[in-house]
C-alpha positions as CSV (number, residue, x, y, z in Angstrom):
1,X,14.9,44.1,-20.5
2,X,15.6,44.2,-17.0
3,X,14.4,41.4,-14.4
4,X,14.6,41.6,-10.8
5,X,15.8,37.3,-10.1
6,X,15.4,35.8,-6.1
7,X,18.8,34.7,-5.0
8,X,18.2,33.6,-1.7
9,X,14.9,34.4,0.6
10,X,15.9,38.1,1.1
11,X,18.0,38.7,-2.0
12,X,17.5,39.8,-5.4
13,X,19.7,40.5,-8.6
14,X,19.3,42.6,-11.7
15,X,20.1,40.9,-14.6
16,X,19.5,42.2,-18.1
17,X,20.1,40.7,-21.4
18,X,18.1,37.1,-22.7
19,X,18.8,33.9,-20.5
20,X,20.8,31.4,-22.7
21,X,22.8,28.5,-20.8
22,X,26.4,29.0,-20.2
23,X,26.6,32.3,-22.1
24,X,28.0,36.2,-20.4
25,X,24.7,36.1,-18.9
26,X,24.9,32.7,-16.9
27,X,28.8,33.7,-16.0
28,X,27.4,37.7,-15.0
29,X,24.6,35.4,-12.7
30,X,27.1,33.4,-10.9
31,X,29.5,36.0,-10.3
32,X,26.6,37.9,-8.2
33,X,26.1,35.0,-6.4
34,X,29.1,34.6,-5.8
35,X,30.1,38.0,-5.1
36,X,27.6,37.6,-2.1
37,X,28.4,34.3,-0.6
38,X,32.8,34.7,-1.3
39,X,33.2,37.2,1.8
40,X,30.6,34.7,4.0
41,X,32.8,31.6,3.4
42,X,36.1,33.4,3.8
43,X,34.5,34.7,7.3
44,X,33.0,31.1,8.5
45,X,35.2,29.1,6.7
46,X,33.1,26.7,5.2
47,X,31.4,26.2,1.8
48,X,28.3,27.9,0.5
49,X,26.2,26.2,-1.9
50,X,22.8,25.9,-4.8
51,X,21.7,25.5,-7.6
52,X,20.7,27.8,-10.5
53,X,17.6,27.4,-13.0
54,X,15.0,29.1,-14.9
55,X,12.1,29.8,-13.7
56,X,8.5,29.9,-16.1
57,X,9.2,32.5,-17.6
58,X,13.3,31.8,-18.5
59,X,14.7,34.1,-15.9
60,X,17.5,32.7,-14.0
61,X,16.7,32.0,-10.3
62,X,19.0,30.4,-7.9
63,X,17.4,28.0,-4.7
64,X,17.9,28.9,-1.2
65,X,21.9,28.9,-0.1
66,X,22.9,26.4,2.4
67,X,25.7,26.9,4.8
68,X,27.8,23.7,4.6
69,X,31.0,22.7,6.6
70,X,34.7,23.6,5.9
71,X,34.8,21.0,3.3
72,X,31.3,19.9,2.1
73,X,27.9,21.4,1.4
74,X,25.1,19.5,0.8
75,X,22.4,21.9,-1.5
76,X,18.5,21.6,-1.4
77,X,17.0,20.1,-4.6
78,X,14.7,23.4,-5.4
79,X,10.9,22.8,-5.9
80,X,9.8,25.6,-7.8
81,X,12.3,25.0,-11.0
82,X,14.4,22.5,-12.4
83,X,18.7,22.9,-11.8
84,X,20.5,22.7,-14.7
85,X,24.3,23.5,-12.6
86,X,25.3,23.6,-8.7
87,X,27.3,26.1,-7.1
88,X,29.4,25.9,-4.2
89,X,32.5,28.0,-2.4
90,X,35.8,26.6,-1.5
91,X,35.5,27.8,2.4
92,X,38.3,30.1,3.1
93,X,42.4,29.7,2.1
94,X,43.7,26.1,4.0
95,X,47.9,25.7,2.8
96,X,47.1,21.9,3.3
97,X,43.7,21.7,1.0
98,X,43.7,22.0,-2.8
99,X,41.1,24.3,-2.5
100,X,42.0,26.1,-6.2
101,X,40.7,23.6,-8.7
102,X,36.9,21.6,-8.4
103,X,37.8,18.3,-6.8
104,X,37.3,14.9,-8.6
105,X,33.6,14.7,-5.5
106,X,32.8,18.0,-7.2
107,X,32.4,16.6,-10.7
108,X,31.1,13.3,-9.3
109,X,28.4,15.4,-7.1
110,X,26.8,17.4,-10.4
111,X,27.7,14.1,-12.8
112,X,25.3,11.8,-10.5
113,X,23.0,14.8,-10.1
114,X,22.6,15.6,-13.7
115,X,23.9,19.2,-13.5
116,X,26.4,21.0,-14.3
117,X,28.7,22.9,-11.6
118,X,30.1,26.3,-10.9
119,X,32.9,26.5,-8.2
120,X,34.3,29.1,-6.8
121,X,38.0,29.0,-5.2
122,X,39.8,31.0,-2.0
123,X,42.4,33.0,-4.4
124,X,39.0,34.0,-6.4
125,X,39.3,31.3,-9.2
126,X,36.2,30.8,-11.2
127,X,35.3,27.4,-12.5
128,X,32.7,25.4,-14.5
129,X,32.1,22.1,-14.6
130,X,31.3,20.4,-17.6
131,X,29.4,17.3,-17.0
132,X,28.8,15.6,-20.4
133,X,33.0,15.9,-21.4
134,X,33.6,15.6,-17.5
135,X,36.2,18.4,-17.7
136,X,36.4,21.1,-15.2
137,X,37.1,24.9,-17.1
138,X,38.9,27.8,-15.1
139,X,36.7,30.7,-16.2
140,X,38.6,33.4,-14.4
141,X,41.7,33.5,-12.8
142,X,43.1,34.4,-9.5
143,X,40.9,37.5,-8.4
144,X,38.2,37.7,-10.5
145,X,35.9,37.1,-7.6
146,X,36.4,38.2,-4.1
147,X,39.9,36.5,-2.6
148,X,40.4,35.6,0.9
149,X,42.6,38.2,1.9
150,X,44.9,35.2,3.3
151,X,45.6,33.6,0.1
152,X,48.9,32.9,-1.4
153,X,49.4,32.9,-4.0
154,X,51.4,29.8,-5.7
155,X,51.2,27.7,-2.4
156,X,49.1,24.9,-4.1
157,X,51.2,24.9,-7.2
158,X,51.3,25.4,-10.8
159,X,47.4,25.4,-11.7
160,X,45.8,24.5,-14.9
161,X,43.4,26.3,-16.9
162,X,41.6,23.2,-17.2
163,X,41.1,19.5,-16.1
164,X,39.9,16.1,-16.7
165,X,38.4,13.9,-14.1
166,X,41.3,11.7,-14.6
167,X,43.9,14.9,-14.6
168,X,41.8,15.7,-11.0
169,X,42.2,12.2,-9.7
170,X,45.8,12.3,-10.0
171,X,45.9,16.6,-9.1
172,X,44.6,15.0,-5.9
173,X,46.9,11.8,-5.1
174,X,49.9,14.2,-6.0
């Protein structure tokens, strides 16, 4: 079955296959979304951000994206569904931000929301955020979404394939 899904107030997606939390079809959802917002955030340099759902009849639908600032994005609780994960952009490649891994207001953001969280990073990292284990998940690597084209690779360091809240805390005292 195919199903045409709002992203945004003049965007739609095609998405095919049944709608089943964090499966191919959740990760195949955020890539598109991402995949449209990336190059924006990369241009303006700031974060892009939402939240994903199901609508009545258990198709995935996404709110309205918000334009945030170069380090903080502050998304619209939808009315017409219920979120069960955020998503946000990293803004564009910074050598003094640890833009390549969620940060330890990331997790805190979707814990105190009650969602779960998606992130997407400057070298094209893709990650989830699990709230119930509080552990952030590197779904992709390096290029598996769009990549600033001024990222550098290795300028943040050695990076994980995953991370604790308390492995972020200290990722972001280091």
């Amino acid at each position: 079955m195919t199903r045409f899904v709002p992203l945004a107030a003049s965007a739609f997606l095609v998405l095919s296959g049944p709608s089943v939390a964090q499966d191919n079809s959740e990760i195949r959802y955020i890539k598109a979304i991402f995949a449209q917002i990336q190059p924006l955030s990369f241009r303006d340099n700031v974060e892009y951000c939402g939240y994903i759902g199901f609508d009545a009849n258990d198709n995935y639908v996404a709110s309205r994206i918000i334009r945030g600032k170069t380090d903080e994005c502050a998304p619209e609780w939808p009315d017409n569904f219920e979120p069960f994960a955020s998503f946000h952009t990293h803004a564009g490649f910074d050598h003094e931000a640890y833009s390549e891994v969620p940060s330890v207001t990331d997790m805190e953001s979707d814990e105190d929301e009650g969602v779960d969280g998606w992130v997407a990073t400057p070298g094209g990292r893709l990650w989830f955020i699990d709230t119930n284990d509080m552990i952030a998940t590197q779904i992709c690597g390096i290029g598996c979404l769009d990549k600033d084209p001024k990222f550098v690779r290795g300028a943040q360091g050695p990076i994980g394939v995953s991370y604790t809240y308390r492995e972020l805390q200290r990722y972001e005292q280091e």
